[in-house]
N, C-alpha and C positions, 0 to 999 in steps of 0.2 A: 362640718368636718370635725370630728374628735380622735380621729387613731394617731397615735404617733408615728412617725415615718424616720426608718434607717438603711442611711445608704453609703457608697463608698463609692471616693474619686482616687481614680485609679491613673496608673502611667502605662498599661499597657491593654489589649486589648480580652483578657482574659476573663471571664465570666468574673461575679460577686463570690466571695467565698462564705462559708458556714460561719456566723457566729455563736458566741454563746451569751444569753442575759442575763442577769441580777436585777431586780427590782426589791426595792422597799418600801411599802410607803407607811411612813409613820405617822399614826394623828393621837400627837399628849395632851390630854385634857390638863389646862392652869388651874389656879384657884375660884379664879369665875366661871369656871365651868365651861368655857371657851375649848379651844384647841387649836395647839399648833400642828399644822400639816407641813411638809414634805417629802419629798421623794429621791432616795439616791438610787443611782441607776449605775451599775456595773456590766463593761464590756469587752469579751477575750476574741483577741481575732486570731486566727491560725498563724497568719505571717501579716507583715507590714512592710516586705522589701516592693512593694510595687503600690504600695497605698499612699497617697501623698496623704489623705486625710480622709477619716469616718463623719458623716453628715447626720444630723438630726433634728428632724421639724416639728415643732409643738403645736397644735392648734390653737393654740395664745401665746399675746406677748410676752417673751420672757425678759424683762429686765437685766442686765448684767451684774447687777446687784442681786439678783435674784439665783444665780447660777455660781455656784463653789468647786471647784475641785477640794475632793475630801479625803485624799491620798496620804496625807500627813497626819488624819485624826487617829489611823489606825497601827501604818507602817512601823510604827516604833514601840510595839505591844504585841508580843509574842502570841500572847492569848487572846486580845482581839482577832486578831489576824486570823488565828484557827478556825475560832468563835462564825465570823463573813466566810470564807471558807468550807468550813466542816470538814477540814483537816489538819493534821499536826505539819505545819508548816514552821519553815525560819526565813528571815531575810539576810542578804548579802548584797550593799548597796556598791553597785559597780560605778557610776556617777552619781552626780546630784538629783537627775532627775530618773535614775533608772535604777529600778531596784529588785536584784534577783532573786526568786521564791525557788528553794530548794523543798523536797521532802524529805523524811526518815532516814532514806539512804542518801541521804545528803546530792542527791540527782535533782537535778535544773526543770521544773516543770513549767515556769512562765517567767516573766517579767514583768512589775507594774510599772507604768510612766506616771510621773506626777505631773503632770502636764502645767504650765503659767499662764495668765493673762495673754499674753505675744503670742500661747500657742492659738488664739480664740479668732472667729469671726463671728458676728451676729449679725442679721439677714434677717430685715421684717419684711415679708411677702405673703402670698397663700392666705391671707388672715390668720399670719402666723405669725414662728420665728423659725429659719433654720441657722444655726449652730455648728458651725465645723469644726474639726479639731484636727489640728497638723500633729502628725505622728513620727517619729523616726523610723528611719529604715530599717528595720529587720528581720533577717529570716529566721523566728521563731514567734510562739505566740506570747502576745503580747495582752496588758491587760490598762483598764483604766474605769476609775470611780469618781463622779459627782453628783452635787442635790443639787436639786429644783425646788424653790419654796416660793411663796405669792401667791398671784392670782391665778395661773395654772392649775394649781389643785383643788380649786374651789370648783371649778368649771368640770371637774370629774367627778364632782358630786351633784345630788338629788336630795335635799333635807323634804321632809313634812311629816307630817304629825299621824297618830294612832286614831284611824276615822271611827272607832268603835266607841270610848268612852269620853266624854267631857273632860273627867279629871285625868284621866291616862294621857288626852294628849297635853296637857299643861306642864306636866313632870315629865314626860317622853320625847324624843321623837323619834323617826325610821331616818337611814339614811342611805343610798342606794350610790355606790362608787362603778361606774362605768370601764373599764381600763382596755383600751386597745392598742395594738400596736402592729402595724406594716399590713391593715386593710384597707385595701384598693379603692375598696367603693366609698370611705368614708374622707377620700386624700382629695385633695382638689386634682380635676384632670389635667392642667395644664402642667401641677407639679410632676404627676406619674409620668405624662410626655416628655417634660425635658430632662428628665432626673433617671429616668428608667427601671429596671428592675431593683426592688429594693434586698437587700442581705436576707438570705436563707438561714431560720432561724435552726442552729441543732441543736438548742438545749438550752429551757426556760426556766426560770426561778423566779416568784412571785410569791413575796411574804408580807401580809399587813397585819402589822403589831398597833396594839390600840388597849385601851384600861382592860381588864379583867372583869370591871363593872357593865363591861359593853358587850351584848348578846350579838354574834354574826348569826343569824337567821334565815338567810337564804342566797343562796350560788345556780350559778346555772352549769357549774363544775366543781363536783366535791375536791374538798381541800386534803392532801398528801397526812398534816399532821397538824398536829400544836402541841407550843410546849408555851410554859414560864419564864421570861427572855431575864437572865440575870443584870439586876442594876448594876450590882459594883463593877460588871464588868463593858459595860456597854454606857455607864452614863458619860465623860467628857466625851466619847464620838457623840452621841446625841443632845452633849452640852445645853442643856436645858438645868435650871435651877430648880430645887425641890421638888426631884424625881427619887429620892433614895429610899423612900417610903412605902410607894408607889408598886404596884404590880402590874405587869404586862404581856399579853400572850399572843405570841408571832404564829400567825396562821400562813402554812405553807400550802401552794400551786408549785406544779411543775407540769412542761409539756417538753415533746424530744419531736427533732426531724418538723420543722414545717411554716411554712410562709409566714405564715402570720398567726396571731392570738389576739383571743379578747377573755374577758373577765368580769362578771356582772357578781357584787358583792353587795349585800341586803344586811343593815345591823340594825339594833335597834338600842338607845343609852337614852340614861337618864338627862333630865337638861334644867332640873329643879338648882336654883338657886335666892337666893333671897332675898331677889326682887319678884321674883314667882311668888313666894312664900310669903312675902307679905302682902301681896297684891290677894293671894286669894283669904288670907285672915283677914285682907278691911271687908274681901265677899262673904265673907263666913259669918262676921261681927256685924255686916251690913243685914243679912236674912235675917240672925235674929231679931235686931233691934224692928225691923219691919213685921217678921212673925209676931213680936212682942205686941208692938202697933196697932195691928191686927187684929189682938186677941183684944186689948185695951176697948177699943172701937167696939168689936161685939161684944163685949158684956155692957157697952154702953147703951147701946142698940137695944138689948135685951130688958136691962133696965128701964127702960124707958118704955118699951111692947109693955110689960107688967106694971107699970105706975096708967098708964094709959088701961089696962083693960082693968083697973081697981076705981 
């Protein structure tokens, strides 16, 4: 099982309604050449007046530690806000935890919930985790953002190496990101049976931001755009240390109207570090000193052919 599944518990008998998604997944190369991965996942529903809560099952365990509401990294920055968006948006915060997104002509287009701890359920089953999130009543649409970080993300990857050259793959490798979401055949069938139909997707966002030194080299669905994701303005939401240097380019998916998506992403990044680099200077230091050896050997060899045939 690898697709993610999302669903809605509902109080009345009314079909699922249309969602809309946000995905990010980010992976910042450190100074070791390592990378931190996560995932923040943004979700608008049309109304909440009959939604007790939105459901979602990971195909690994997701630790609670491992799961942040990230409502607050942005809510209070104009220009983020736009920025996750891709519009000139403001807020006006009505409560504590609800916060209304007006646009241009100052008109009411959503709401975010910043949802707490007490709004949470975690449910390990499936060789999973499903995740609930109790929502407030309301009839308008409503919106909501968090990451996922651990071992989840690891599990959506494929690392291995450049089968062409010896030295390419030492300094290389490929890495191949899987990402599904709400298919049937990949969900366990017991959860589809008890759970039902899952949220009809009407509109997809799907951006994986990663170094500028890392080539994406193969999709099995061309990508919408890319651009250069501004530091100054994106680094405390991504709150990572010595990223202000640093360049990075959000490759954008989108899909409209449909059950479910999937996502096969192929890059390929450097992975040279300085235990690589000295590992292949003691190989490098090692050939000669052996060529040297070698050579030593056969002019002794030879010396000796010629003292012998004198």
């Amino acid at each position: 099982m690898k697709s993610i599944a999302i669903w809605e518990s509902r109080n009345d008998n009314n079909p699922f309604q249309d969602i809309e998604l946000h995905f990010n997944y980010w992976k910042i190369p450190n100074k070791r050449k390592e990378f931190h991965r996560f995932l923040d996942i943004g979700l608008k529903l049309i109304s909440t007046q009959n939604t007790n809560c939105i459901n979602f099952y990971f195909p690994a365990k997701i630790e609670q530690d491992n799961f942040h509401e990230i409502v607050s990294k942005f809510i209070n920055k104009p220009d983020l806000l736009s920025a996750i968006f891709n519009e000139n948006y403001k807020v006006v915060s009505q409560v504590s935890k609800q916060h209304k997104i007006l646009n241009d002509q100052d008109e009411e287009v959503f709401t975010i919930y910043e949802f707490s701890s007490n709004d949470l359920t975690f449910e390990y089953k499936y060789n999973g985790t499903i995740v609930s999130i109790n929502l407030p009543k309301l009839n308008k649409q409503l919106y909501i953002r968090f990451r996922i970080s651990g071992q989840f993300l690891n599990q959506l990857s494929t690392i291995s190496t450049p089968p062409n050259s010896v030295f390419e793959s030492a300094f290389s490798e490929l890495e191949m990101i899987d990402f599904r979401v709400n298919e049937i055949r990949d969900l366990s069938k017991d959860l589809v049976e008890i759970y039902g139909k899952m949220c009809h997707i009407k509109k997809q966002h799907f951006f994986y931001i990663c170094s500028n030194n890392e080539d994406v080299i193969g999709y099995h669905t061309p990508y919408l755009s890319c651009r250069n994701l501004e530091n100054y303005r994106w680094n405390g939401y991504v709150d990572l240390p010595n990223i202000e240097s640093a360049i990075f380019l959000a490759y954008h998916w989108k899909w409209d109207s449909q059950e479910n998506s999937s996502l096969l992403i192929k890059s390929k990044y450097e992975k040279n570090n300085w235990n690589t680099i000295a590992k292949y200077l003691l190989l490098v230091v090692g050939i000669s000193l052996l060529g040297s050896c070698l050579y030593d050997i056969f002019k002794l060899i030879i010396k000796l052919f010629i003292t012998e045939l004198k």
